[in-house]
C-alpha angles and dihedrals in degrees: 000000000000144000121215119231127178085332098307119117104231110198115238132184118233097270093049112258125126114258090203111055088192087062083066111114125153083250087058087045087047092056099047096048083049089046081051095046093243121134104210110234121177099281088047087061093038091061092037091051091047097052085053091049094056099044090044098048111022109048108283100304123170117192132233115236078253092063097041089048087054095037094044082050094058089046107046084031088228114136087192087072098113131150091288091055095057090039088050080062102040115019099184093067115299097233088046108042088031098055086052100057081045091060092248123159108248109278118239091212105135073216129214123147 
């Protein structure tokens, strides 16, 4: 599979994600949130900029939808961030989802909270 992205094609796995994470651009990011119907506000990029952050420079973690409540808290100082707020933005788990509009392999987390 592949997505198509200014007229590059850009390799995916069957589930989505990208099986190269040096394809990733915010243009990239731009077209997988579209194929999954999201408009990327700011805490949309804050998340998705976070989850890169973390696999680029720590080892390849990828946090858990409990770390991101308690990271995405810190960072938009709002103690009312919990599990619904990052769902709200992406439905379809935030550490999931999420991971794949960052360019993330797919994570092997059974998951859970």
């Amino acid at each position: 599979m592949s997505i198509t992205v200014n007229g590059n094609q850009i390799p995916t796995t069957d589930s989505g994600f990208l099986q190269n994470i040096e394809d990733w651009s915010e243009d990239v990011a731009l077209a997988i949130a579209a194929e999954e119907q999201l408009e990327l506000t700011e805490r949309h990029w804050d998340l998705v900029n976070y989850l890169r952050d973390e696999y680029v420079n720590n080892g390849g973690n990828q946090p858990n939808t409990r770390n991101l409540v308690k990271a995405m808290a810190r960072t938009w100082d709002d103690k009312s961030v919990n599990a619904k707020t990052l769902y709200d933005l992406f439905p379809g788990d935030p550490s999931k989802q999420g991971g794949r509009i960052a360019g993330l392999p797919e994570s092997r987390r059974k998951g859970g909270y």
